[in-house]
Structure formats: C-alpha cells, structure tokens
C-alpha positions, 0 to 999 in steps of 0.5 A: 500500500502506498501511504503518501505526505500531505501536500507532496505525497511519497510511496514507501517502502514495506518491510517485514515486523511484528507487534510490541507490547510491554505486557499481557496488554499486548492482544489490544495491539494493532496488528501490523509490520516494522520498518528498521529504518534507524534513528536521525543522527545526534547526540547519544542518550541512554536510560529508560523510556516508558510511554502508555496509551493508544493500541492504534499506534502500537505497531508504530511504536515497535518501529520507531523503537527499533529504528530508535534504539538501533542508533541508541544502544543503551536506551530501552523504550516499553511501551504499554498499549492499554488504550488511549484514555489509561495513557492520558491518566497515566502520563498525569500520574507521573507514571510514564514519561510520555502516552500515546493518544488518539485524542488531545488532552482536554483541558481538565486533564492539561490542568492536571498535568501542571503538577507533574510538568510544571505550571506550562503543563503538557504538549500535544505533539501529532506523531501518527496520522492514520483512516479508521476503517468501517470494518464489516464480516459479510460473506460475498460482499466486497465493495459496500458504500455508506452513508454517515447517517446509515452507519450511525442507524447501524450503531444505534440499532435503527438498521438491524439486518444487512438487506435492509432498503437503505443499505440496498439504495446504495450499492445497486446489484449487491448480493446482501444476504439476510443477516443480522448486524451486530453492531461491535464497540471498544469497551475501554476509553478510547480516542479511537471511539472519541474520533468516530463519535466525533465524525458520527456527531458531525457528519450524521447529526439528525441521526447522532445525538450523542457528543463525541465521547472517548466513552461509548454510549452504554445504552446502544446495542452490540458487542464490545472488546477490549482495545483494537485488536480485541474488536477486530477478532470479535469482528473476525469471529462474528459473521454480520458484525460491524465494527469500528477500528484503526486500519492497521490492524483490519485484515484477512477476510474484513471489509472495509466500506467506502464512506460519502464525501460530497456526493462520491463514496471514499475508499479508505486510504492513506491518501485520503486520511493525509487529505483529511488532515490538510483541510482541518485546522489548528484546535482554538485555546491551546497553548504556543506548542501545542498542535491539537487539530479541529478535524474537519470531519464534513469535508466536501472535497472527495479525495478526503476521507473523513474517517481518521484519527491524528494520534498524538504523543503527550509530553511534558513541557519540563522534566525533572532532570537533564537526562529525562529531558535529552531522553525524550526529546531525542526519541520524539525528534526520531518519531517525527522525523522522515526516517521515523515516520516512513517507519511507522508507514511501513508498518501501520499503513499511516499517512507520514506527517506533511513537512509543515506538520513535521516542522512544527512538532519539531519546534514543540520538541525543541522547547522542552527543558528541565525543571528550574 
C-alpha cells in the first residue's frame, strides 16, 4: 500500500515486523509490520523510556523503537498499549514519561498535568496520522458504500439486518444476504471511539445525538472488546458484525466500506486520511506548542476521507532532570522525523506527517527543558 505526505505525497517502502507490547496488554495491539529504518543522527542518550496509551499506534511504536534504539544502544523504550484514555491518566500520574493518544488532552486533564510538568503543563505533539476503517464480516460482499447517517442507524440499532432498503439504495446489484448486524464497540476509553463519535456527531447529526465521547454510549446495542485488536477478532469471529477500528490492524477476510464525501463514496486510504488532515485546522485555546487539530470531519472535497484519527504523543513541557529531558526529546525528534515516520508507514499503513506538520512538532520538541 502506498501511504503518501500531505501536500507532496511519497510511496514507501514495506518491510517485514511484528507487534510490541510491554505486557499481557499486548492482544489490544494493532496488528501490523516494522520498518528498521534507524534513528536521525545526534547526540547519544541512554536510560529508560516508558510511554502508555493508544493500541492504534502500537505497531508504530515497535518501529520507531527499533529504528530508535538501533542508533541508541543503551536506551530501552516499553511501551504499554492499554488504550488511549489509561495513557492520558497515566502520563498525569507521573507514571510514564510520555502516552500515546488518539485524542488531545482536554483541558481538565492539561490542568492536571501542571503538577507533574510544571505550571506550562503538557504538549500535544501529532506523531501518527492514520483512516479508521468501517470494518464489516459479510460473506460475498466486497465493495459496500455508506452513508454517515446509515452507519450511525447501524450503531444505534435503527438498521438491524444487512438487506435492509437503505443499505440496498446504495450499492445497486449487491448480493446482501439476510443477516443480522451486530453492531461491535471498544469497551475501554478510547480516542479511537472519541474520533468516530466525533465524525458520527458531525457528519450524521439528525441521526447522532450523542457528543463525541472517548466513552461509548452504554445504552446502544452490540458487542464490545477490549482495545483494537480485541474488536477486530470479535469482528473476525462474528459473521454480520460491524465494527469500528484503526486500519492497521483490519485484515484477512474484513471489509472495509467506502464512506460519502460530497456526493462520491471514499475508499479508505492513506491518501485520503493525509487529505483529511490538510483541510482541518489548528484546535482554538491551546497553548504556543501545542498542535491539537479541529478535524474537519464534513469535508466536501472527495479525495478526503473523513474517517481518521491524528494520534498524538503527550509530553511534558519540563522534566525533572537533564537526562529525562535529552531522553525524550531525542526519541520524539526520531518519531517525527522522515526516517521515523516512513517507519511507522511501513508498518501501520499511516499517512507520514506533511513537512509543515513535521516542522512544527519539531519546534514543540525543541522547547522542552528541565525543571528550574
């Protein structure tokens, strides 16, 4: 698959991987390969690493750890991807040095970072740009178009079965069997589900009329699993099942739908998850360096998809010491850097950073310093 950079987009190449996780949490990881490009030159640092949080970036941390401790011997990175709500409280425990989330820190949870970063708190740094599949276990059915408003009535249990009108009105001769949809959610907090609420919320409102939620709404119908890789076997192992999940980690026999952007259906892609991104704006309130995004979630400009999360790497703004703080700028410079994110290409199927993007993350980076 070709995964392009916004603006002047590049195929990369893919190599072979495997999955990290730092405990029995490793089952919620997305399913995906490793590239062992290695890290950017500079100065050598060592020590411990510890990050929590999204299961949809875990095959991009198993690259970049890689491609990072190639160049950084003496480093260690664990990375526990216990879902991107458990990063965020976490990180603000002071347990982890840096989580990976799928959502930006709200302002509450910036507030309470204050006391273990300092009075300038934490950072939203975007590091992994990626589609969220419309996954679906349907027999024969290979090309499925739908609109926002079906998949929501789908999730809220207003369309049951596969044949019914409004699917059919939407993909002419499809042979769609008489089955049961079984609708399949995360159980635990996620930014993957606060993305995908967030587009429902957006682009379906007459049908939507819950706010966008890390949370999904206990009252709905369905399934639920555990992290992304436990959605996607739930998926796997439940014919009629339709799920949420990030791409990486959707393969084998699953569909994946086209969505409607304007009046055209959206294959997912990479391209399109990059497009997305370059239409969305800059989140309003935040501070200098931090770079949470206002996703534009009705885009009408049909080489959007508008499915996507920009999963983010939260940092402190200071750290308590010299070589925590030259630990994690380093590895946070290979993160963003080209080598690193057509590493996380590779493996998670990702759309790398545009240039502009890349530069400011690297800014946010720069400005971290230890405690005075």
């Amino acid at each position: 698959m070709k995964a392009l950079r916004i603006g002047r987009l590049s195929a990369v190449a893919v190599v072979a991987a495997g999955a990290l996780a730092l405990s029995a949490c490793g089952s919620d990881n997305a399913a995906g390969t490793t590239n062992t490009g290695s890290a950017s030159s500079g100065p050598k640092v060592t020590g411990t690493l510890t990050g929590t949080g999204s299961s949809a970036q875990a095959s991009a941390i198993d690259a970049w750890k890689q491609g990072f401790t190639a160049s950084n011997q003496g480093v260690t990175v664990q990375y526990s991807p216990d879902g991107s709500g458990a990063g965020r409280k976490t990180f603000i425990s002071g347990a982890s040095q840096f989580a990976g989330s799928d959502a930006a820190m709200k302002a509450e949870e910036l507030k309470s970072a204050q006391a273990v970063c300092g009075p300038d708190g934490a950072l939203d740094i975007p590091v992994y740009i990626s589609p969220i599949a419309v996954t679906y276990n349907v027999s024969g059915v290979k090309d499925l178009n739908l609109t926002a408003d079906t998949i929501a009535k789908m999730f809220r249990g207003e369309i049951t079965n596969w044949n019914d009108p409004a699917i059919k009105a939407d993909n002419g001769s499809a042979n769609l069997p008489d089955l049961k949809i079984t609708p399949v959610h995360r159980s635990d907090d996620s930014g993957t589900t606060e993305n995908f609420t967030d587009y429902l919320a957006k682009a379906a409102p007459n049908v939507w009329k819950d706010k966008s939620s890390q949370t999904w709404p206990a009252s709905l119908p369905g399934e639920n699993a555990k992290g992304t890789s436990g959605v996607v076997k739930t998926v796997t192992d439940t014919p009629g099942a339709f799920a949420y999940a990030d791409d990486s980690a959707v393969t084998g026999s699953l569909g994946k739908a086209n969505v409607k952007v304007g009046d055209k259906f959206v294959p997912l892609s990479a391209e399109g998850a990059a497009k997305a991104v370059e239409l969305s704006k800059p989140a309003e309130g935040r501070a200098t360096n931090d770079l949470a995004l206002n996703l534009d979630r009705a885009p009408k400009d049909a080489s959007a998809y508008p499915i996507v999360l920009v999963s983010y790497h939260v940092v402190c703004t200071t750290y308590k010491d010299q070589a925590t703080t030259d630990l994690v700028k380093a590895w946070e410079t290979y993160v963003v850097s080209d080598a690193g994110q057509k590493a996380a290409a590779s493996a998670a199927k990702s759309a790398p950073l545009s240039s502009a993007l890349a530069g400011k993350a690297k800014t946010a980076i720069d400005s971290i310093k230890v405690k005075s």
